[in-house]
C-alpha positions as CSV (number, residue, x, y, z in Angstrom):
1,X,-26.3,-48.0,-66.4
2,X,-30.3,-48.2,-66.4
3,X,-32.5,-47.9,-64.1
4,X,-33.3,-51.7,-64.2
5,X,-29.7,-52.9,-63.4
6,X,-27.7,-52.7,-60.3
7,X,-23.9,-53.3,-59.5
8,X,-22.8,-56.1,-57.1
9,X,-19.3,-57.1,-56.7
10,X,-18.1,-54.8,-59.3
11,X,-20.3,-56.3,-61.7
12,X,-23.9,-54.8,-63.2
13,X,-26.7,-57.1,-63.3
14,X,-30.3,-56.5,-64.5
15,X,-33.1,-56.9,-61.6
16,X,-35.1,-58.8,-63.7
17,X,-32.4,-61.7,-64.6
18,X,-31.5,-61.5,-60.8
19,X,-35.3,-62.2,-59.9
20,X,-35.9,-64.7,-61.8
21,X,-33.2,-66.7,-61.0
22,X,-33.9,-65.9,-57.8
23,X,-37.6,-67.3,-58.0
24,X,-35.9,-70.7,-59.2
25,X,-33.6,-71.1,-56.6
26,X,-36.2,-70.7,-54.1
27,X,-38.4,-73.5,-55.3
28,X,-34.8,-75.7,-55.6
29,X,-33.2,-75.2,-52.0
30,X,-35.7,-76.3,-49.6
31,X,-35.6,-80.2,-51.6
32,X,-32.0,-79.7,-51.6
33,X,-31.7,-79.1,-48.3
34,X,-34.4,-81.8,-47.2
35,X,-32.2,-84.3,-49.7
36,X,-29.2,-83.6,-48.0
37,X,-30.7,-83.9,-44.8
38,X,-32.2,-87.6,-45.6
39,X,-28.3,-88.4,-47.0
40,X,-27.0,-87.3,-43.8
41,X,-29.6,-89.5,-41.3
42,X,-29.3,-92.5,-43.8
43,X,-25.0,-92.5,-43.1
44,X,-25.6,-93.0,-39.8
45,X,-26.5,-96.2,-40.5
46,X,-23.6,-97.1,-43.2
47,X,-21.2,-95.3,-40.0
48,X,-23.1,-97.1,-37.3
49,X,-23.1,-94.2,-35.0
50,X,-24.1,-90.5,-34.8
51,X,-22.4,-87.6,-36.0
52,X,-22.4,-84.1,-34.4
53,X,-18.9,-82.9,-34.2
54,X,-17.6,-86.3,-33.8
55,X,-18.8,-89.3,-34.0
56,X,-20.2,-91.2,-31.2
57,X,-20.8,-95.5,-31.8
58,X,-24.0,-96.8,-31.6
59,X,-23.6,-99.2,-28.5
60,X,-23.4,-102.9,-29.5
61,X,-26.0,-105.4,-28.8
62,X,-26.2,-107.4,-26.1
63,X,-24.3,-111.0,-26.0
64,X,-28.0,-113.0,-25.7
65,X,-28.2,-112.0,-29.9
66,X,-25.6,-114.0,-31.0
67,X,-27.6,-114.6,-34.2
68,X,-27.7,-111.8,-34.9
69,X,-23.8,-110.9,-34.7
70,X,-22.7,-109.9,-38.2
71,X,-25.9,-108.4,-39.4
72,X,-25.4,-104.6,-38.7
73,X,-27.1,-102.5,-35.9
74,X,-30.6,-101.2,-36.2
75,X,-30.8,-103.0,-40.2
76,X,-32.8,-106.4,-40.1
77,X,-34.7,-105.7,-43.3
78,X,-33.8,-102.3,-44.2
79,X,-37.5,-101.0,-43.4
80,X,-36.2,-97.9,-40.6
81,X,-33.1,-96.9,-42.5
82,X,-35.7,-96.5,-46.3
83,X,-38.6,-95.3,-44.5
84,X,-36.2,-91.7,-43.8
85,X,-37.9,-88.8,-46.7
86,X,-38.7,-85.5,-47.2
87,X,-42.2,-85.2,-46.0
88,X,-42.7,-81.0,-46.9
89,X,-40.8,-79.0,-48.3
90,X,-41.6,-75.2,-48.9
91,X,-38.7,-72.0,-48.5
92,X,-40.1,-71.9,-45.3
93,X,-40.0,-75.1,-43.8
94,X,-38.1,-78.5,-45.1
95,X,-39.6,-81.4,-42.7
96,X,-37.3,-84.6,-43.1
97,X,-38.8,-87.9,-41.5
98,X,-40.0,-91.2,-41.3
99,X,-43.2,-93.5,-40.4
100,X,-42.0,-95.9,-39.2
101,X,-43.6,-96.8,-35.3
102,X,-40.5,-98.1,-33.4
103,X,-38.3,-94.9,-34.8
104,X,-38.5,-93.0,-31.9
105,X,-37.8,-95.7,-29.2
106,X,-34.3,-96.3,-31.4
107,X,-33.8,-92.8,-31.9
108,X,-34.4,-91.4,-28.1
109,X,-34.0,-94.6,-26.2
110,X,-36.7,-96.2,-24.2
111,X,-36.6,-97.2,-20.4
112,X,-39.5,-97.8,-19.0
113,X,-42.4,-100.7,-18.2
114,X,-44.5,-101.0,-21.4
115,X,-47.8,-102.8,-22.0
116,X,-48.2,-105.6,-23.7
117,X,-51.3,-106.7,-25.7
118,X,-52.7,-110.2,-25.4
119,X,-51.5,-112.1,-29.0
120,X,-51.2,-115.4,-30.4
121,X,-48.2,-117.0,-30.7
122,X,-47.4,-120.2,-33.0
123,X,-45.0,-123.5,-32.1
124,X,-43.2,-124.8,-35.1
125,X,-42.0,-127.9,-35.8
126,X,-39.2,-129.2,-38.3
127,X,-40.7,-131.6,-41.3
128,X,-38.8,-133.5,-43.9
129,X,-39.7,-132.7,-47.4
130,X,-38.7,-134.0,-51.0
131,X,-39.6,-132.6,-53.8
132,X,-37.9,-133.8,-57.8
133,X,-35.6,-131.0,-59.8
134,X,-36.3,-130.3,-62.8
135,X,-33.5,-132.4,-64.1
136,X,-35.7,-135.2,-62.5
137,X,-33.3,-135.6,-59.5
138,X,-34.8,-136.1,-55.8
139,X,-34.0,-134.1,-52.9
140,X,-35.3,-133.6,-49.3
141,X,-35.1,-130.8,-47.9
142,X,-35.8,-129.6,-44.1
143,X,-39.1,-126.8,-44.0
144,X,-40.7,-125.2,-41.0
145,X,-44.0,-125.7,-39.8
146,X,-46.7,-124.3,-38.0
147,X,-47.6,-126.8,-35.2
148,X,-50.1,-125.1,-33.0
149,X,-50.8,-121.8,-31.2
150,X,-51.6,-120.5,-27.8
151,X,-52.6,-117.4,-26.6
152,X,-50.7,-115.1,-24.4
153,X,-52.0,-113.2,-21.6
154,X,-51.5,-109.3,-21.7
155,X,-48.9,-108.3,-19.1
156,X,-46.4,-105.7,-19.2
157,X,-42.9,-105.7,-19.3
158,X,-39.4,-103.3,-18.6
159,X,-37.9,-102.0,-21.7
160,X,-34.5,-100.8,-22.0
161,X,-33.7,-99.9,-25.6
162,X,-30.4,-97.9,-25.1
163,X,-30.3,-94.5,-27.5
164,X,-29.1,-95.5,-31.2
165,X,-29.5,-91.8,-32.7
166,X,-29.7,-91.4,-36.2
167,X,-32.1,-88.1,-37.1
168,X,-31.6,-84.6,-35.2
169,X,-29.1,-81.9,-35.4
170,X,-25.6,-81.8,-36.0
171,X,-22.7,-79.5,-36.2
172,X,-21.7,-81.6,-39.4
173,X,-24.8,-81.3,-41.4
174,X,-25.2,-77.5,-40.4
175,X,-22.0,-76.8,-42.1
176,X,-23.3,-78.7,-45.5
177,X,-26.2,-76.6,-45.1
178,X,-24.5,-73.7,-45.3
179,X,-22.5,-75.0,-48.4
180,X,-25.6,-75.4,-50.3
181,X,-27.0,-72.0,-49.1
182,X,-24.1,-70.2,-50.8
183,X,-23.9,-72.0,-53.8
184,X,-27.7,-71.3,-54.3
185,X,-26.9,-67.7,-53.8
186,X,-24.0,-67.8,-55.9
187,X,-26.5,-69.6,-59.0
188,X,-28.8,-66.6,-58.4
189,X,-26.3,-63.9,-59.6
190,X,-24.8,-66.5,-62.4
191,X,-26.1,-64.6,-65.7
């Protein structure tokens, strides 16, 4: 054996193929990790719940949103659950986040008296249309209508947004973690 080789596991290896491969796997593991990471935040809204080492339900929304029954909790238009990403990732430090403003009231839960800003709001009002197909048949057709608008007064109100966690630690996503960990140590002494 030379001088630039070493034995590990009963096997020899040369320090320079070791290195290399090592260099690679450290630019690889920190987006790894950071993808596995926004995989893991992202099912908790596919599993409607949070999950450390079991998983706990998201609490269900309150009866006054019946409209909103079969539409899935904390997804209207998708906006919270796409804005999750890997915002840095070095070896040192993999930072998994997201933008979005109202992301922290879901995640923590909110219960407190918040101000409100004076805005406009807008009255609608239902207007029969018709308009021709193409195939030259008329049809009407029910469209909604801004009708006016009216300022309101800033005031404040009480919030209570109960905790819906999806982002922080878990037990679960430690352990893939560590999977990915050994299987990047395992590719650097694959020659």
């Amino acid at each position: 054996m030379s001088q630039a080789e070493f034995t590990y596991k009963g096997k020899p290896y040369s320090f320079k193929q070791v290195a290399l491969n090592f260099h690679k796997v450290r630019k690889q593991i920190p987006g790894v990790l950071g993808t596995i990471a926004v995989n893991y935040f992202k099912d908790s809204f596919r599993r409607q719940g949070w999950r450390d080492r079991s998983l706990k339900y998201w609490p269900r929304r309150s009866k006054n949103f019946r409209k909103d029954n079969g539409r899935a909790i904390l997804v209207k238009s998708g906006r919270l659950r796409n804005s999750i990403r890997i915002e840095q990732a070095v070896f040192a430090r993999t930072v998994v986040g997201t933008s979005v403003p109202y992301a922290d009231a879901h995640n923590s839960g909110v219960s407190r008296t918040v101000a409100v800003r004076s805005h406009q709001r807008h009255t609608y009002s239902k207007v029969k249309e018709t308009y021709t197909t193409r195939k030259g048949t008329t049809r009407s057709r029910t469209m909604r209508k801004v009708d006016g608008s009216y300022q309101v007064k800033a005031h404040s109100r009480k919030m209570n947004l109960p905790q819906r966690q999806f982002m922080g630690d878990s037990k679960v996503m430690f352990m893939k973690f560590d999977k990915a960990v050994i299987q990047a140590v395992d590719k650097i002494f694959e020659l």
